[in-house]
C-alpha positions as CSV (number, residue, x, y, z in Angstrom):
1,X,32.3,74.8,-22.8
2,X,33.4,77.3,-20.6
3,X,35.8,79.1,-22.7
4,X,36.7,79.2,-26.7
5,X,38.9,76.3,-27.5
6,X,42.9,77.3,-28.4
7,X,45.5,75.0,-30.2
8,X,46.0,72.6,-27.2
9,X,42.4,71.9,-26.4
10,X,42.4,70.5,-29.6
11,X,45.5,69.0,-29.7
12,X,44.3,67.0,-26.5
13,X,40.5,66.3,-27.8
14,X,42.2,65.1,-31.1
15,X,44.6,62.7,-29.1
16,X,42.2,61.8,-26.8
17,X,39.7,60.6,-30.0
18,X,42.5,58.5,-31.1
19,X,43.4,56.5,-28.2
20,X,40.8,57.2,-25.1
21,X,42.6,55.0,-23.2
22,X,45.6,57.3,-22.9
23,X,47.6,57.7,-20.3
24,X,47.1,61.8,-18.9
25,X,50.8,61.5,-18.7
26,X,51.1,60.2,-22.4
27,X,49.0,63.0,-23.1
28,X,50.6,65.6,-21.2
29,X,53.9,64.8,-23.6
30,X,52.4,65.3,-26.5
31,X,50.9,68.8,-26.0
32,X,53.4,69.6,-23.7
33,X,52.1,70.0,-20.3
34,X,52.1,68.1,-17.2
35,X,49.7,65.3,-16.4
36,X,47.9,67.3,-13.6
37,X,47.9,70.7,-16.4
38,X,45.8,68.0,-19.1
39,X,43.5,67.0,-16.0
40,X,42.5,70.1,-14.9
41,X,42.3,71.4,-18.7
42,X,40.0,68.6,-19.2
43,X,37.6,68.8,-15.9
44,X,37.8,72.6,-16.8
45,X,36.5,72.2,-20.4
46,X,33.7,70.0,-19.3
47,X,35.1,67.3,-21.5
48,X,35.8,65.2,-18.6
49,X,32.4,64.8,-16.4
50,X,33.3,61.9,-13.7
51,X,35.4,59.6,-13.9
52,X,33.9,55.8,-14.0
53,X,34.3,52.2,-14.8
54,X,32.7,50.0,-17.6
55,X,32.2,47.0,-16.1
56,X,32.3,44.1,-18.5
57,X,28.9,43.1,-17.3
58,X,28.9,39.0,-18.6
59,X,32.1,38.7,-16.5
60,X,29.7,39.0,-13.5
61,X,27.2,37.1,-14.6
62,X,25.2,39.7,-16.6
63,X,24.9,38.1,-20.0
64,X,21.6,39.4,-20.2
65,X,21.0,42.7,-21.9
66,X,17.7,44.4,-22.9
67,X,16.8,48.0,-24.0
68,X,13.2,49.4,-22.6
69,X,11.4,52.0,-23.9
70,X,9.1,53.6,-21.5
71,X,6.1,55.7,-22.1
72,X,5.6,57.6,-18.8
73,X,2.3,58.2,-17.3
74,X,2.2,61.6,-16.0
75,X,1.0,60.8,-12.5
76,X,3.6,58.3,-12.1
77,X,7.1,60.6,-12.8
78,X,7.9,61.3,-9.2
79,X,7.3,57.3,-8.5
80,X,9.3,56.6,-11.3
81,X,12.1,58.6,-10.3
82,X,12.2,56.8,-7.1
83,X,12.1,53.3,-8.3
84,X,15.3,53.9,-10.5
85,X,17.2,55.8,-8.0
86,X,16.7,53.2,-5.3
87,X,16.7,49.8,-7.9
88,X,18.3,46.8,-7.3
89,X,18.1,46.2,-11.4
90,X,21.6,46.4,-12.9
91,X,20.6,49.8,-14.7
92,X,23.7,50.9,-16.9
93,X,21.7,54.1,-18.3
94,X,18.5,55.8,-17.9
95,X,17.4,58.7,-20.8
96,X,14.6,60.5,-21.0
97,X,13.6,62.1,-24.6
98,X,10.8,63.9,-25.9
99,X,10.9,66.0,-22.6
100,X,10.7,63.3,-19.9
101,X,7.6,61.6,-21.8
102,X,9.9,58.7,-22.9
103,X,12.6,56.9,-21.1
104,X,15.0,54.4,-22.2
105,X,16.6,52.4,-20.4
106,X,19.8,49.9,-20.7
107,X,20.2,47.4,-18.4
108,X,22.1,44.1,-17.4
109,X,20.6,40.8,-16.1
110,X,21.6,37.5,-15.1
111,X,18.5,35.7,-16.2
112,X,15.5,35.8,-18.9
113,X,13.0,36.3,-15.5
114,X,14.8,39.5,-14.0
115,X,14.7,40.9,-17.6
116,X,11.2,40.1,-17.4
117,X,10.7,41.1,-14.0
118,X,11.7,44.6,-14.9
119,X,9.6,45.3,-17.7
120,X,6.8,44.0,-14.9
121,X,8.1,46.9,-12.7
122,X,8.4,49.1,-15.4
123,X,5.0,48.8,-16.8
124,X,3.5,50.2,-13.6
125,X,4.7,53.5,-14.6
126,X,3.3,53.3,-18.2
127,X,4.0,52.0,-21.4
128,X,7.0,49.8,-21.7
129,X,8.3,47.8,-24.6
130,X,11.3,45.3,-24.6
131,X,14.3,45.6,-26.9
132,X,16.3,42.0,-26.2
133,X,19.8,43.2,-27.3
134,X,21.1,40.5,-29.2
135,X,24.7,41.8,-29.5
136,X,27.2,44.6,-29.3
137,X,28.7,46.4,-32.5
């Protein structure tokens, strides 16, 4: 965060834990600013990073979900970092822990086979296990 936090920074963090789906001019009321004053505030903070959609991946055919955990071969980061960046695999997120040694990855499919077919992929790379995600809590 680029500078200490006064009264309306929290105000708006506060509000914005309470209903993230707020409208900036909703939000703007309450702390008493304009909509384009909480925006910039926010983008200034760091708090807002990019702005995005979730898309409701089984709406599109994506009722598929698994969680990989990759063990990554040293020799094979850079080719790693290639594959994901130029996938056709429905990656939602890609993490690396334990400094780069481990990646997880969350991803969408529309069948059992593509799942499978990316822990195929994967597994050139190093390591990988498959997490089926049975649900969302």
């Amino acid at each position: 965060i680029p500078k200490e936090l006064d009264e309306t920074d929290i105000k708006i963090i506060n509000a914005l834990k309470k209903n993230g789906r707020i409208s900036m001019t909703d939000l703007g009321r309450q702390v008493y600013l304009t909509s384009q004053a909480v925006t910039k505030r926010l983008q200034d903070l760091g708090i807002v990073e990019r702005y995005t959609v979730n898309v409701n991946c089984p709406v599109f055919g994506y009722a598929v979900h698994g969680i990989f955990e990759l063990t990554l071969s040293e020799d094979k980061r850079s080719d790693f970092l290639a594959f994901v960046k130029t996938t056709e695999y429905h990656i939602l997120h890609c993490y690396a822990v334990d400094d780069g040694k481990k990646i997880f990855i969350d991803a969408h499919f529309d069948s059992e086979s593509s799942r499978a077919a990316l822990l195929t992929a994967l597994s050139a790379y190093g390591s990988c296990k498959l997490y089926p995600v049975t649900a969302e809590i």
